[in-house]
Structure formats: C-alpha cells, structure tokens
PDB file of N, CA, C and O in Angstrom:
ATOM      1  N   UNK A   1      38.734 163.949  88.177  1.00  0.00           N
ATOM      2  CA  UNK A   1      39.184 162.879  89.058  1.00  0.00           C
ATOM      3  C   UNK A   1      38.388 161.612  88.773  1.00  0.00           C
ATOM      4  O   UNK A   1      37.192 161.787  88.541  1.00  0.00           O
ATOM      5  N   UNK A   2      38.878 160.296  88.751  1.00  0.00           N
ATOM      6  CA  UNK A   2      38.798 159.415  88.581  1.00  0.00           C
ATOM      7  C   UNK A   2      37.853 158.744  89.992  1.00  0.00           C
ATOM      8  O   UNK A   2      38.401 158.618  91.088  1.00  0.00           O
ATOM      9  N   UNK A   3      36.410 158.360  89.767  1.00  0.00           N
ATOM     10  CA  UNK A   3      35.696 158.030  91.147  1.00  0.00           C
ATOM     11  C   UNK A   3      35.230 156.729  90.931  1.00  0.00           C
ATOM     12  O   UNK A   3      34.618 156.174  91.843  1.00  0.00           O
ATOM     13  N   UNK A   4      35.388 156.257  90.057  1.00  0.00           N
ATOM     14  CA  UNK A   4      35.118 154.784  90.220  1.00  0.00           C
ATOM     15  C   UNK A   4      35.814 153.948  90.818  1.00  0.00           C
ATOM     16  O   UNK A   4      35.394 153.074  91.577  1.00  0.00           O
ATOM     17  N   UNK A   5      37.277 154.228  90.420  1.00  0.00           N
ATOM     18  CA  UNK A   5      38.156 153.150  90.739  1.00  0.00           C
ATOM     19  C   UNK A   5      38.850 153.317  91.971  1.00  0.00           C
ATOM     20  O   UNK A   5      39.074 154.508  92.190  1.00  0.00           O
ATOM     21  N   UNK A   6      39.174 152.719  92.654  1.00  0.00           N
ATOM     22  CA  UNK A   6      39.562 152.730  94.073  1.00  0.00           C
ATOM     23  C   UNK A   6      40.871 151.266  94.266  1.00  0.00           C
ATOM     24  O   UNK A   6      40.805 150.261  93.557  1.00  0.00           O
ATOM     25  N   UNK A   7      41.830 151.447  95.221  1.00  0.00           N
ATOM     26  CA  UNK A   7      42.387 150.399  95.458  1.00  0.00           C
ATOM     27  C   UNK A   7      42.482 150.265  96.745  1.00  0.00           C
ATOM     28  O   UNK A   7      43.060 151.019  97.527  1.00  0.00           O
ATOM     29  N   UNK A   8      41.790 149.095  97.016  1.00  0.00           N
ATOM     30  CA  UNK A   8      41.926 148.687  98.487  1.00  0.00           C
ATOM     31  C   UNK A   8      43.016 147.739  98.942  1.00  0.00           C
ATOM     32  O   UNK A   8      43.451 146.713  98.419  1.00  0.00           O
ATOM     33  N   UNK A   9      43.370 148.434 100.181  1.00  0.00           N
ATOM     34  CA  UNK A   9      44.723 147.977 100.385  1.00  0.00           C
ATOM     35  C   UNK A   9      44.175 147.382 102.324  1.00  0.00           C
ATOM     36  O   UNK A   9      43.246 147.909 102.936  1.00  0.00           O
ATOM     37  N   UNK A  10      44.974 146.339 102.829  1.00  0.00           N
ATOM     38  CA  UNK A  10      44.517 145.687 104.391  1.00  0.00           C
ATOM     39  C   UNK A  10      45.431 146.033 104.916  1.00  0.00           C
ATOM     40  O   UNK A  10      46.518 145.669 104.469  1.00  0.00           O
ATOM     41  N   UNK A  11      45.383 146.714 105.856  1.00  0.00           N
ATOM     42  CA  UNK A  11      46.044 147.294 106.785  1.00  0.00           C
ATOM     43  C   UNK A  11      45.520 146.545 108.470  1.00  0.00           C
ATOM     44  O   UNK A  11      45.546 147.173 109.529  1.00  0.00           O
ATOM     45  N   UNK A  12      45.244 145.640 108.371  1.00  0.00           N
ATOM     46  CA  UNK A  12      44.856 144.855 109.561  1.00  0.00           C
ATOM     47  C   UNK A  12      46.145 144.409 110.346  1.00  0.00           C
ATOM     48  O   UNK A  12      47.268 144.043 110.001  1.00  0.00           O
ATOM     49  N   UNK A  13      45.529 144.588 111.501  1.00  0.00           N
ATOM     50  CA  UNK A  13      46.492 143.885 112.733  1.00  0.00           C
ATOM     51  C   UNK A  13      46.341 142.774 113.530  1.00  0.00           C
ATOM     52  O   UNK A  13      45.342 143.000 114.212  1.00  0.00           O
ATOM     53  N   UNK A  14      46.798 141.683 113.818  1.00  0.00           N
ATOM     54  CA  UNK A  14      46.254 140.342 114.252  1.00  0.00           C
ATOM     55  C   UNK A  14      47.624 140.542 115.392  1.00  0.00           C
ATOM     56  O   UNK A  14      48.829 140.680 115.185  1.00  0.00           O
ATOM     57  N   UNK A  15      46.909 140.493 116.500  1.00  0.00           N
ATOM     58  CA  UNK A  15      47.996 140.074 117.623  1.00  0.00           C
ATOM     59  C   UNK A  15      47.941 138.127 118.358  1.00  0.00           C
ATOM     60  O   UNK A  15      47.018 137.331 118.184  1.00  0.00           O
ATOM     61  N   UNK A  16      48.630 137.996 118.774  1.00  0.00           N
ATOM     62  CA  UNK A  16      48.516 136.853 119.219  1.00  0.00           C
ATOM     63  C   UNK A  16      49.896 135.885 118.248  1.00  0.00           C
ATOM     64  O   UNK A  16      49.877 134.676 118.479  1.00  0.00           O
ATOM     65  N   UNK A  17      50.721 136.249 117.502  1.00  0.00           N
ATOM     66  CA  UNK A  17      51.678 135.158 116.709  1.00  0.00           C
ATOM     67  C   UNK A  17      50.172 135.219 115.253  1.00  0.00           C
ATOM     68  O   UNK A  17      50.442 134.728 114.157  1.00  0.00           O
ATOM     69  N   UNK A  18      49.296 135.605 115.399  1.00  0.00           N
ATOM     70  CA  UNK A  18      48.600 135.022 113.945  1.00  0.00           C
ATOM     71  C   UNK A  18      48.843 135.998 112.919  1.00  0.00           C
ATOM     72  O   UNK A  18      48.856 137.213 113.119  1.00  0.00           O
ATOM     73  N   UNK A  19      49.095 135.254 111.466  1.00  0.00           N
ATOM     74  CA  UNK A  19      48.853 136.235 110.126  1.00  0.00           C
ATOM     75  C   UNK A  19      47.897 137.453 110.002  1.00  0.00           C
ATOM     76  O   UNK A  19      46.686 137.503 110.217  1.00  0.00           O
ATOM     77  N   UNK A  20      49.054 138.755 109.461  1.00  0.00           N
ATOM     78  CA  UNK A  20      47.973 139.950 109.071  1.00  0.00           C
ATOM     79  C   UNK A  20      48.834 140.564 108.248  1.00  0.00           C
ATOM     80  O   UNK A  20      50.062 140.513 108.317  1.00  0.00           O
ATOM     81  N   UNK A  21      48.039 141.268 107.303  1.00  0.00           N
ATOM     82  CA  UNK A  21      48.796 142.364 106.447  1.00  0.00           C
ATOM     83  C   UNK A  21      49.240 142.993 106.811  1.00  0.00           C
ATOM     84  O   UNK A  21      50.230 143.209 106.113  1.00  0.00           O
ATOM     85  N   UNK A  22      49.185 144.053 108.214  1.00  0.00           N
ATOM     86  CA  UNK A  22      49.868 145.273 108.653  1.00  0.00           C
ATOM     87  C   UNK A  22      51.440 144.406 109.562  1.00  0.00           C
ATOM     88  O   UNK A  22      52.275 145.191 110.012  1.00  0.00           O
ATOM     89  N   UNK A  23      51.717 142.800 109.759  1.00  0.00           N
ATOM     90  CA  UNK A  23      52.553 142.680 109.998  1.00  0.00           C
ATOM     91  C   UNK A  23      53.828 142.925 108.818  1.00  0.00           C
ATOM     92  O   UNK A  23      54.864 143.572 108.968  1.00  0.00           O
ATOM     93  N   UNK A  24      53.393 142.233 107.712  1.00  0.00           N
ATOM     94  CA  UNK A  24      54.102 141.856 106.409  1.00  0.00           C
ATOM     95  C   UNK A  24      54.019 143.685 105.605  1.00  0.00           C
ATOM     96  O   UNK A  24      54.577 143.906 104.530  1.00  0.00           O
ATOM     97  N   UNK A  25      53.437 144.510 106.181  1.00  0.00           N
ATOM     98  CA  UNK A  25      53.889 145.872 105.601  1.00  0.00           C
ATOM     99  C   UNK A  25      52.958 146.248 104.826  1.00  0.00           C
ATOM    100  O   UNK A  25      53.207 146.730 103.721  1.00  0.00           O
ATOM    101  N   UNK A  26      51.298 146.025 105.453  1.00  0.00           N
ATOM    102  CA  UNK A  26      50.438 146.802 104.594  1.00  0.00           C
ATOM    103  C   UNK A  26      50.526 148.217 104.491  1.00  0.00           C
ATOM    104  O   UNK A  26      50.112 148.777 103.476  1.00  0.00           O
ATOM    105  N   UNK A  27      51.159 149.023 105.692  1.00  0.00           N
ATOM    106  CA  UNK A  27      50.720 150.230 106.032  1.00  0.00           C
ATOM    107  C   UNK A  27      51.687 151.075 104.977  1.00  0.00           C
ATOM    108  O   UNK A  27      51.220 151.981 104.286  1.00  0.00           O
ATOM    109  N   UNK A  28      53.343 150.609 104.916  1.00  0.00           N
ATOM    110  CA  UNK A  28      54.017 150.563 104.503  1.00  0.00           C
ATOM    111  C   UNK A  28      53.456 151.173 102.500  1.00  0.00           C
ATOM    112  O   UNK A  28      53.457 152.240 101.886  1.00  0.00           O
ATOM    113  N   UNK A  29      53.130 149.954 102.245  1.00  0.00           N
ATOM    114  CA  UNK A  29      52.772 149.536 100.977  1.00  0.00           C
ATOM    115  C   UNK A  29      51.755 150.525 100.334  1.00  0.00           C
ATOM    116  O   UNK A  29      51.894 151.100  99.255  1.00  0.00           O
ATOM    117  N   UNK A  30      50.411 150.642 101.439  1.00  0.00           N
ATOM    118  CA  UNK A  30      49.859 151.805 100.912  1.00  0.00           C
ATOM    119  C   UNK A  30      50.140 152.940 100.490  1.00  0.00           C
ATOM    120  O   UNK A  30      49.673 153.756  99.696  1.00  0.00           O
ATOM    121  N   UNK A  31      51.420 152.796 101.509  1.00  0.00           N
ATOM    122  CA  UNK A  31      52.047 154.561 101.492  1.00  0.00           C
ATOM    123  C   UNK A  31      52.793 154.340  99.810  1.00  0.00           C
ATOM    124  O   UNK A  31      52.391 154.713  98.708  1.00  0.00           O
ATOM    125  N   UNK A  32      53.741 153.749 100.129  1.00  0.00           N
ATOM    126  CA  UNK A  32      54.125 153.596  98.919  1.00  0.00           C
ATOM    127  C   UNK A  32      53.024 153.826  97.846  1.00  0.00           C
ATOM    128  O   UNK A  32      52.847 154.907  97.284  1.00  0.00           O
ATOM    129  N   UNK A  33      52.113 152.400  97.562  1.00  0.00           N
ATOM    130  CA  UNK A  33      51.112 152.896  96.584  1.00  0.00           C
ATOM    131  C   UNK A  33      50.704 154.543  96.115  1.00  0.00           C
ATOM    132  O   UNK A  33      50.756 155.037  94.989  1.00  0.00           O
ATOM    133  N   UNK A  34      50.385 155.023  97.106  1.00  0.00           N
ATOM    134  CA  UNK A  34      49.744 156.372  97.024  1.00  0.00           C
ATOM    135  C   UNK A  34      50.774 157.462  95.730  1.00  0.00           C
ATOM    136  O   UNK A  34      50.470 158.138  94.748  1.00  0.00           O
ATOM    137  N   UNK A  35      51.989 157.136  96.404  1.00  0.00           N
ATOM    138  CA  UNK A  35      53.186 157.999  95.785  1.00  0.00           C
ATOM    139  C   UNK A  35      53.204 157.645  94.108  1.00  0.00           C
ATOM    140  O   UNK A  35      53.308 158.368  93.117  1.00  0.00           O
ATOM    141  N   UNK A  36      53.067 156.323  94.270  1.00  0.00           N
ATOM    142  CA  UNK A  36      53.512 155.531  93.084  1.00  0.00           C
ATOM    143  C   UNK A  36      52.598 156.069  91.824  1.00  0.00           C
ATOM    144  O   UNK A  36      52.923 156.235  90.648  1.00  0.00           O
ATOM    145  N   UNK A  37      51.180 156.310  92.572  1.00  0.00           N
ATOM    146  CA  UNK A  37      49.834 156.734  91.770  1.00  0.00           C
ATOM    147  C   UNK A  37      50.024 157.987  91.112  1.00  0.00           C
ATOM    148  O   UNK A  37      49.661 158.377  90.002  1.00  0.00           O
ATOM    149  N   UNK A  38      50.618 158.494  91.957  1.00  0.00           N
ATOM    150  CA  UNK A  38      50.373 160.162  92.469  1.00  0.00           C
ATOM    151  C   UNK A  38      51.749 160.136  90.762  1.00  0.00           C
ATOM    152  O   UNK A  38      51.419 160.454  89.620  1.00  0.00           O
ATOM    153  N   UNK A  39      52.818 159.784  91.089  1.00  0.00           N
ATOM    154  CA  UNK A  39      53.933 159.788  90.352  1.00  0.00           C
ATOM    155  C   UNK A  39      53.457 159.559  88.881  1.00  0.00           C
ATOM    156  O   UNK A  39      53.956 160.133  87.913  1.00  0.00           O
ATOM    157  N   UNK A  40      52.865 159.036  88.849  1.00  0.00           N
ATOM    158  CA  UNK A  40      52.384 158.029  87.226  1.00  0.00           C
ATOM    159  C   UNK A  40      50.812 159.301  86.903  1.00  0.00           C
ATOM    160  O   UNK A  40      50.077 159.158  85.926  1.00  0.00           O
ATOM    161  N   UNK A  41      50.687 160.029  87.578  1.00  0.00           N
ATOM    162  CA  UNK A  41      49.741 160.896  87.850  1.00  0.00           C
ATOM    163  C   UNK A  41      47.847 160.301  87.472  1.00  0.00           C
ATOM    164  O   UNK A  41      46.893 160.895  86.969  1.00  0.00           O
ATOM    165  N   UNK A  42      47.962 159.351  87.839  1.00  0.00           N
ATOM    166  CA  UNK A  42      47.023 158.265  88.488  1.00  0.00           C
ATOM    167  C   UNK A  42      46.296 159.302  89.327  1.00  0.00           C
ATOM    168  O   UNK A  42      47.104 159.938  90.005  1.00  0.00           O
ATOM    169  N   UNK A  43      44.949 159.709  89.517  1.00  0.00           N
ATOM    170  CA  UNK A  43      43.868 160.297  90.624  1.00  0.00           C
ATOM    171  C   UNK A  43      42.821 159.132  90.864  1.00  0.00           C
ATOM    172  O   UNK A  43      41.624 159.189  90.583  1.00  0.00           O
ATOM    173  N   UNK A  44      43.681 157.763  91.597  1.00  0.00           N
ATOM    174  CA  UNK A  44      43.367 156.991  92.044  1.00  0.00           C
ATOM    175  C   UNK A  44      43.156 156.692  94.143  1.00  0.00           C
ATOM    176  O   UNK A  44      44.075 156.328  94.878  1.00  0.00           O
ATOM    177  N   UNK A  45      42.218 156.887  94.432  1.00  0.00           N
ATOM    178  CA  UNK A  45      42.374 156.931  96.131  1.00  0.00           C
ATOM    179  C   UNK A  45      42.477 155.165  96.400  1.00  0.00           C
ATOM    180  O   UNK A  45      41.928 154.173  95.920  1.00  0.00           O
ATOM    181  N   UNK A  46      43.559 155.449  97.497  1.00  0.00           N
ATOM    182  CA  UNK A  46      43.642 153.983  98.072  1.00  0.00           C
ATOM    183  C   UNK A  46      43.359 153.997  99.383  1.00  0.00           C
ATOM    184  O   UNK A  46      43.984 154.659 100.212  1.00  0.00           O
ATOM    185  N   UNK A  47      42.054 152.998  99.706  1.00  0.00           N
ATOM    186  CA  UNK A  47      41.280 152.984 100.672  1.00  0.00           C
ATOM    187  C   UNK A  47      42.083 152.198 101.530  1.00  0.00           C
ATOM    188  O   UNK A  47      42.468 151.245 100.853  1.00  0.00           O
ATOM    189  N   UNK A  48      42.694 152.086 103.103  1.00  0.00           N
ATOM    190  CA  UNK A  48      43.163 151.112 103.675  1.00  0.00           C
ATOM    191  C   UNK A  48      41.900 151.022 104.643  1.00  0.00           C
ATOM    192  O   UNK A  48      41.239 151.847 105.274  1.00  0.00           O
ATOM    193  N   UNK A  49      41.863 149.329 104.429  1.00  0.00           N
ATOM    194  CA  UNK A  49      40.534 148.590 105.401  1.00  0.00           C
ATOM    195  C   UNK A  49      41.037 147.520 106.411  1.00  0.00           C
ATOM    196  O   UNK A  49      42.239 147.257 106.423  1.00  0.00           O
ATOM    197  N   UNK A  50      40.414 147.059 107.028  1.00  0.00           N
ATOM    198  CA  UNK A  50      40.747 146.341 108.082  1.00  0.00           C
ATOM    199  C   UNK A  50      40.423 144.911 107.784  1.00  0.00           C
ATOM    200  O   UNK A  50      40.157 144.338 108.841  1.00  0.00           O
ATOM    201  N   UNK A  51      40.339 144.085 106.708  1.00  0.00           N
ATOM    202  CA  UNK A  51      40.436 142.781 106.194  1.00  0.00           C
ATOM    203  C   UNK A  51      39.304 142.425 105.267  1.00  0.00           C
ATOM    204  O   UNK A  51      38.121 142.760 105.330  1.00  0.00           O
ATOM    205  N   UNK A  52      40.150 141.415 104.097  1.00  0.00           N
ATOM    206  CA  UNK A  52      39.534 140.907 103.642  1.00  0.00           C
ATOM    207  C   UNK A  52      39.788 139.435 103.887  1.00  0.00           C
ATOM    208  O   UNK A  52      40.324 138.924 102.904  1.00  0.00           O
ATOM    209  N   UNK A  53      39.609 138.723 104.725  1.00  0.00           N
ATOM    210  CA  UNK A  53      39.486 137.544 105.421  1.00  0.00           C
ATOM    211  C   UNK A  53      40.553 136.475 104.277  1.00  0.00           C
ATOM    212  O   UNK A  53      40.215 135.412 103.756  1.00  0.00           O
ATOM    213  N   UNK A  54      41.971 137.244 104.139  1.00  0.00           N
ATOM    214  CA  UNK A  54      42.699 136.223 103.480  1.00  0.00           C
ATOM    215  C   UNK A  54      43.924 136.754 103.883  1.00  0.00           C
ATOM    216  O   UNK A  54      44.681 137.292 103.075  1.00  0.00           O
ATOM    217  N   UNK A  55      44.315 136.585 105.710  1.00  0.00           N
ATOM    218  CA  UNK A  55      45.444 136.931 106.240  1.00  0.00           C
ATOM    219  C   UNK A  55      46.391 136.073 106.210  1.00  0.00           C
ATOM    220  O   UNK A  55      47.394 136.443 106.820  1.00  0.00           O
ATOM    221  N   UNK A  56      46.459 134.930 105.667  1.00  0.00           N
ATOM    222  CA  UNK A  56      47.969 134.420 105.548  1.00  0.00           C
ATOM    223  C   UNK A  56      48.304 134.251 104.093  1.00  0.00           C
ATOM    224  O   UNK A  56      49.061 133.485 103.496  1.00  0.00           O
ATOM    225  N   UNK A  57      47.245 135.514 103.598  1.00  0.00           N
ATOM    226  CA  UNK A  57      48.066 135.623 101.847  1.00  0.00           C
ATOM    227  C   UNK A  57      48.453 136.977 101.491  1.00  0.00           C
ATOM    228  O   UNK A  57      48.788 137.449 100.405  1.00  0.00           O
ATOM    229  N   UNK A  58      48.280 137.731 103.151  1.00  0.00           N
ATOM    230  CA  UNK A  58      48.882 139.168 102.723  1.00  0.00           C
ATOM    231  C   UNK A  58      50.263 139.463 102.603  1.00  0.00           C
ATOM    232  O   UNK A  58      51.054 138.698 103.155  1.00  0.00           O
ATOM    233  N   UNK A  59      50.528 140.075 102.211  1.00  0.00           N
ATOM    234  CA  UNK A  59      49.471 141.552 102.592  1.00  0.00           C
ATOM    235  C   UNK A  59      48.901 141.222 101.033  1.00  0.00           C
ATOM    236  O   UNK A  59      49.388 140.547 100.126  1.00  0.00           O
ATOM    237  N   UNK A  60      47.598 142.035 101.139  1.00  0.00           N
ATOM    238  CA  UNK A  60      46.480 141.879 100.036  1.00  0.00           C
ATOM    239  C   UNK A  60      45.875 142.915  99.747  1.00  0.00           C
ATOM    240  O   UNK A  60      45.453 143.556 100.709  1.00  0.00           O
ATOM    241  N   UNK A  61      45.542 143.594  98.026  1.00  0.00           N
ATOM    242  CA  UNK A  61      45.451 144.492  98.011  1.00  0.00           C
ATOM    243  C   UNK A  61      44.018 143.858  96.881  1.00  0.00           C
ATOM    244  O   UNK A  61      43.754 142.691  96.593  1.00  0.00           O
ATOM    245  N   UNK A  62      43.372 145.034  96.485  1.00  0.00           N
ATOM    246  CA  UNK A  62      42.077 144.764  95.478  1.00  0.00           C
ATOM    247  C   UNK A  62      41.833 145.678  94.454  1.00  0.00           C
ATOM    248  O   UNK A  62      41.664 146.744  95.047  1.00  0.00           O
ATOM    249  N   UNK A  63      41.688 145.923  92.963  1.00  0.00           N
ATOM    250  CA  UNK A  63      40.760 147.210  92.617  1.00  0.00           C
ATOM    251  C   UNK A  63      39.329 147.006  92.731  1.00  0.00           C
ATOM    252  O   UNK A  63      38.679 146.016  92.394  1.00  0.00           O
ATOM    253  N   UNK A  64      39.066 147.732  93.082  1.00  0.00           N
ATOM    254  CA  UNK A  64      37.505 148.172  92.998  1.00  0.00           C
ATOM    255  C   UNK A  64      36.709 148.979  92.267  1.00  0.00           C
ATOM    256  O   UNK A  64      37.240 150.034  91.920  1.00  0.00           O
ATOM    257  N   UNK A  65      35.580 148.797  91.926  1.00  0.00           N
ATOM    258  CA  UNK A  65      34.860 147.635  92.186  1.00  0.00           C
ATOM    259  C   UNK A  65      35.335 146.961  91.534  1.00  0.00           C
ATOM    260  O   UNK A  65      36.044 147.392  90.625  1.00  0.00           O
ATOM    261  N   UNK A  66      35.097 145.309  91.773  1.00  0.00           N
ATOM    262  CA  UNK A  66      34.957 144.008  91.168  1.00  0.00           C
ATOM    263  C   UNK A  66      36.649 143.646  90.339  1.00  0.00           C
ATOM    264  O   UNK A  66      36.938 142.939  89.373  1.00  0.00           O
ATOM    265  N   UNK A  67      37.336 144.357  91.098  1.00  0.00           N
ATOM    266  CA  UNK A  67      39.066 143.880  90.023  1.00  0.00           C
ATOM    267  C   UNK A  67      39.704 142.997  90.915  1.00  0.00           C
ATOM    268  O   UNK A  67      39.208 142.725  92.008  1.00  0.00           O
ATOM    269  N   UNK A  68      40.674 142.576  90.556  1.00  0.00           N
ATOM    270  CA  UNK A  68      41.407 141.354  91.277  1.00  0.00           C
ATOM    271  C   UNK A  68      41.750 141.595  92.403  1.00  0.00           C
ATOM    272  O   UNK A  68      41.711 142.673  92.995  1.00  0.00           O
ATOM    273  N   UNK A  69      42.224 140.260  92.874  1.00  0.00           N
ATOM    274  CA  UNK A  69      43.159 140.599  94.253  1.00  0.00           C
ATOM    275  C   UNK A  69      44.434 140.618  93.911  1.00  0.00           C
ATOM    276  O   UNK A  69      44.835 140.094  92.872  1.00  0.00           O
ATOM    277  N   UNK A  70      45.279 141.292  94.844  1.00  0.00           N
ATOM    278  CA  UNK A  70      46.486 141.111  94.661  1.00  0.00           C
ATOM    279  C   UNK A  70      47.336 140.302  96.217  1.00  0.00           C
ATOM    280  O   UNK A  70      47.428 140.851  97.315  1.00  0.00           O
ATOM    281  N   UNK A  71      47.605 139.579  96.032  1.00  0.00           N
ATOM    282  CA  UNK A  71      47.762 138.399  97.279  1.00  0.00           C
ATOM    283  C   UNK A  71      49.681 138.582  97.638  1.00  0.00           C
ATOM    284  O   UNK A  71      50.233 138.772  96.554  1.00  0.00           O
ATOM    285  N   UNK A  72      50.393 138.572  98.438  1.00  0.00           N
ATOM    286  CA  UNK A  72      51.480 138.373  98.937  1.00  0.00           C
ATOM    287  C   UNK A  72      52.740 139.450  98.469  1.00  0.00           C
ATOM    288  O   UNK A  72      53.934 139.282  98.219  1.00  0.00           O
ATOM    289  N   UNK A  73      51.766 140.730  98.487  1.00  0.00           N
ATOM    290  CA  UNK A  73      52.254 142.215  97.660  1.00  0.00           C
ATOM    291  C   UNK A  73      53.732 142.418  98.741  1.00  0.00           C
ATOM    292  O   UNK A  73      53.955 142.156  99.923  1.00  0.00           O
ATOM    293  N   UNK A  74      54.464 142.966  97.717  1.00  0.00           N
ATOM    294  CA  UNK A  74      55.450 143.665  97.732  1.00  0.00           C
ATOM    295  C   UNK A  74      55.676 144.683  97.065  1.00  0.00           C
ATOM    296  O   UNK A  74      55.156 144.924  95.976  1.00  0.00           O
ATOM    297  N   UNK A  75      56.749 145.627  97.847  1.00  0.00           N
ATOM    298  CA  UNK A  75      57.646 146.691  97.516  1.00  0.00           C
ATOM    299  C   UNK A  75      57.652 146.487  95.541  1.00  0.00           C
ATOM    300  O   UNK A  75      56.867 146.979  94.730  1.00  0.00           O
ATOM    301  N   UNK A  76      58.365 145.951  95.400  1.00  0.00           N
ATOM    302  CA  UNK A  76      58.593 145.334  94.258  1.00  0.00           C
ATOM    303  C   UNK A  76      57.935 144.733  92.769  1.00  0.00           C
ATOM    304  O   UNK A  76      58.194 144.450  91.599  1.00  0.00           O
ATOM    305  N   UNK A  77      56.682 144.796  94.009  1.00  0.00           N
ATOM    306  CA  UNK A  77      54.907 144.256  92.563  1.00  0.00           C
ATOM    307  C   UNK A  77      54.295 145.121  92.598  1.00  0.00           C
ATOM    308  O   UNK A  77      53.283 144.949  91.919  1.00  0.00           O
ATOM    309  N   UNK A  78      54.372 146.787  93.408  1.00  0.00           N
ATOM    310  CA  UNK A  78      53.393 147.199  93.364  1.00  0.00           C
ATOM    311  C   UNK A  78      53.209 148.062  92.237  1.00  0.00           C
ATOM    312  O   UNK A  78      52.414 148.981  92.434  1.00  0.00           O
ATOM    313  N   UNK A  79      53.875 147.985  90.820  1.00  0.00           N
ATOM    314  CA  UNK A  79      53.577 148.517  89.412  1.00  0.00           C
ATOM    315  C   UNK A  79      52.481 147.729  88.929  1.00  0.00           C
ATOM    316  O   UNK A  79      51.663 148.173  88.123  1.00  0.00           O
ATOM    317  N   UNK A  80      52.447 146.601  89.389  1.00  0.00           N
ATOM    318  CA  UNK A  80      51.343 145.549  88.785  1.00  0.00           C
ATOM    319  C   UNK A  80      49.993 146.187  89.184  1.00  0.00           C
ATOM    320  O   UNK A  80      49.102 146.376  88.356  1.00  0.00           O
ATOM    321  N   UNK A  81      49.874 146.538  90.604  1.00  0.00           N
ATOM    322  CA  UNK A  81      49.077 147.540  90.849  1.00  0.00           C
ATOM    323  C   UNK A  81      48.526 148.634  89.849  1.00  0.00           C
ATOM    324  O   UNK A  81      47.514 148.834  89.177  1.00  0.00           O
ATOM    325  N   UNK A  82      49.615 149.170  90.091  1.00  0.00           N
ATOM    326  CA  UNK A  82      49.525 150.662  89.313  1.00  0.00           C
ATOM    327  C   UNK A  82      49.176 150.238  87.412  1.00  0.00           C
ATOM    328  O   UNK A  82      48.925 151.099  86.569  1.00  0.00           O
ATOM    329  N   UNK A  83      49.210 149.602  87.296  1.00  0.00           N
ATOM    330  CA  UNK A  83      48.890 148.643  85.197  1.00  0.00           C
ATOM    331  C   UNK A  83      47.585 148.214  85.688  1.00  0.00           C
ATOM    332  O   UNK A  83      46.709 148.828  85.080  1.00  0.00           O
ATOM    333  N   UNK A  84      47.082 147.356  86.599  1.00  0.00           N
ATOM    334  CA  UNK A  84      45.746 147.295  86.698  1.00  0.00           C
ATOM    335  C   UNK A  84      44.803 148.456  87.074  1.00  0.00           C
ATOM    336  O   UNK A  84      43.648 148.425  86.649  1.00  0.00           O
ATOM    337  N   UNK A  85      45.246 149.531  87.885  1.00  0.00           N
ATOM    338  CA  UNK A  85      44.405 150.491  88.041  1.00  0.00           C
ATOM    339  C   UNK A  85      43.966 151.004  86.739  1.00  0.00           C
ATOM    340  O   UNK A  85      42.833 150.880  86.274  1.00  0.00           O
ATOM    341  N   UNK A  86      45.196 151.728  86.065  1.00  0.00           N
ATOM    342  CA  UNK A  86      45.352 152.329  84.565  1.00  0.00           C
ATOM    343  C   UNK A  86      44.556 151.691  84.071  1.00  0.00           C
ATOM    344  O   UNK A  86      43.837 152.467  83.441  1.00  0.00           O
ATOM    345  N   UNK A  87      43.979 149.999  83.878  1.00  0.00           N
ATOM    346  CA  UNK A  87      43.349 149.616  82.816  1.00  0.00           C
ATOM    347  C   UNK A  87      41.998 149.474  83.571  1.00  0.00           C
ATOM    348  O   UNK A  87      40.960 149.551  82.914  1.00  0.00           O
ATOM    349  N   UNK A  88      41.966 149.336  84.477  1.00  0.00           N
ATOM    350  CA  UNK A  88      40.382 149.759  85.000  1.00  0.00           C
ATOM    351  C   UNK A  88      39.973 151.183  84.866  1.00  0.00           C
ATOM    352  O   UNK A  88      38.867 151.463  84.403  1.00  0.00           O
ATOM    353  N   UNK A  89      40.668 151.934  85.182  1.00  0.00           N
ATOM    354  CA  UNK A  89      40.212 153.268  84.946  1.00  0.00           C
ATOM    355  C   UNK A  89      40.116 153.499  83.449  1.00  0.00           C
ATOM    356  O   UNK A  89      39.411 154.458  83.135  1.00  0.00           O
ATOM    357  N   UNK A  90      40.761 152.718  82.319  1.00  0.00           N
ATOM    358  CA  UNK A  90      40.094 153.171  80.849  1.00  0.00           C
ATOM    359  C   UNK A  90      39.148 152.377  80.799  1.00  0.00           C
ATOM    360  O   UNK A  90      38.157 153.078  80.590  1.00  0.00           O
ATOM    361  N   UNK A  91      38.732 150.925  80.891  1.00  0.00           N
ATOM    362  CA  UNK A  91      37.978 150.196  81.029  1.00  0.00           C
ATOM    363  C   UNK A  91      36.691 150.760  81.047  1.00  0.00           C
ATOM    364  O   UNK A  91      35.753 150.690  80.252  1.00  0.00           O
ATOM    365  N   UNK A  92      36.941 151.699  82.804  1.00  0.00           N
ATOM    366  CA  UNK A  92      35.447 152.371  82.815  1.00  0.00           C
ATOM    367  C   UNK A  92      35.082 153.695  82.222  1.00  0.00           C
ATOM    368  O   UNK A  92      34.068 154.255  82.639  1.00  0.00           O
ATOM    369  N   UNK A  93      35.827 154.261  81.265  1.00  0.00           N
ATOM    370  CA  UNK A  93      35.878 155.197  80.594  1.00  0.00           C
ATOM    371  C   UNK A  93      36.096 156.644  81.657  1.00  0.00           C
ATOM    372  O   UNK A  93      35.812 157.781  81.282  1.00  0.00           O
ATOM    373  N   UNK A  94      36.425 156.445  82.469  1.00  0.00           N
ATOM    374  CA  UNK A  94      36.958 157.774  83.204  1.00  0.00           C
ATOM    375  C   UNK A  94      37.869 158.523  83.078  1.00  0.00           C
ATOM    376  O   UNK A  94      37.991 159.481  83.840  1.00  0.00           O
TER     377      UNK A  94
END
C-alpha cells in the first residue's frame, strides 16, 4: 500500500448563505474519488478535512504531501485527480 500519498478532499460546511465545499458537493466528490481510485486500482486514502481556507474556490481538493490544489472540482475533473495521484505516487517511488 501506497502511504505517502494521500488526497485531501474539504468537506466543510459554512451555514449562514456563505461559500463551502460540502455545499458545491465535497462529500459527494470524495465518494466518488474513492471509487475512481479504487477502480484504476490506486491504494490511495482520501482524507476528508474540514478546510483549507479557500471556500469560494471549492470545492477543493490537494495531494499530499506538498502536491497541488485542485480548486472548483467536479464530477467531471476528477481523473485529473486520479493522473496526479499516479504521478506522485511514482514520483515517490512507492
């Protein structure tokens, strides 16, 4: 199993009318992610956290350590995900 690499995904909730990832479908997305990993047979864990202080560019996802953000994710981008994990995980030789 692959323990370096991790993808963090925001699953935050902002009540009040203000921006958050879990409005725009973080929770959603993770789930998805997970499958997507699992499918491509990726032994990648995706951590859902409670913010990275950039809620009106979520939903927002990260690899970890130290890989990009992924800012205004969709259904639809989350292979881009899954190509950056893959190349972090050879990257770090795991």
């Amino acid at each position: 199993m692959n323990v370096n690499t991790t993808v963090m995904v925001c699953i935050n909730e902002r009540f009040g009318g203000r921006s958050s990832c879990a409005q725009r479908g973080g929770v959603q997305l993770a789930n998805e992610l997970e499958e997507e990993l699992s499918v491509q047979g990726l032994e990648v864990p995706v951590e859902r956290i409670l913010c990275f202080g950039r809620c009106k560019e979520g939903p927002v996802m990260r690899i970890a350590p130290g890989g990009a953000f992924f800012t205004g994710m969709t259904l639809e981008r989350l292979g881009d995900v899954v190509t950056a994990a893959r190349s972090a995980i050879l990257m770090s030789g795991d």
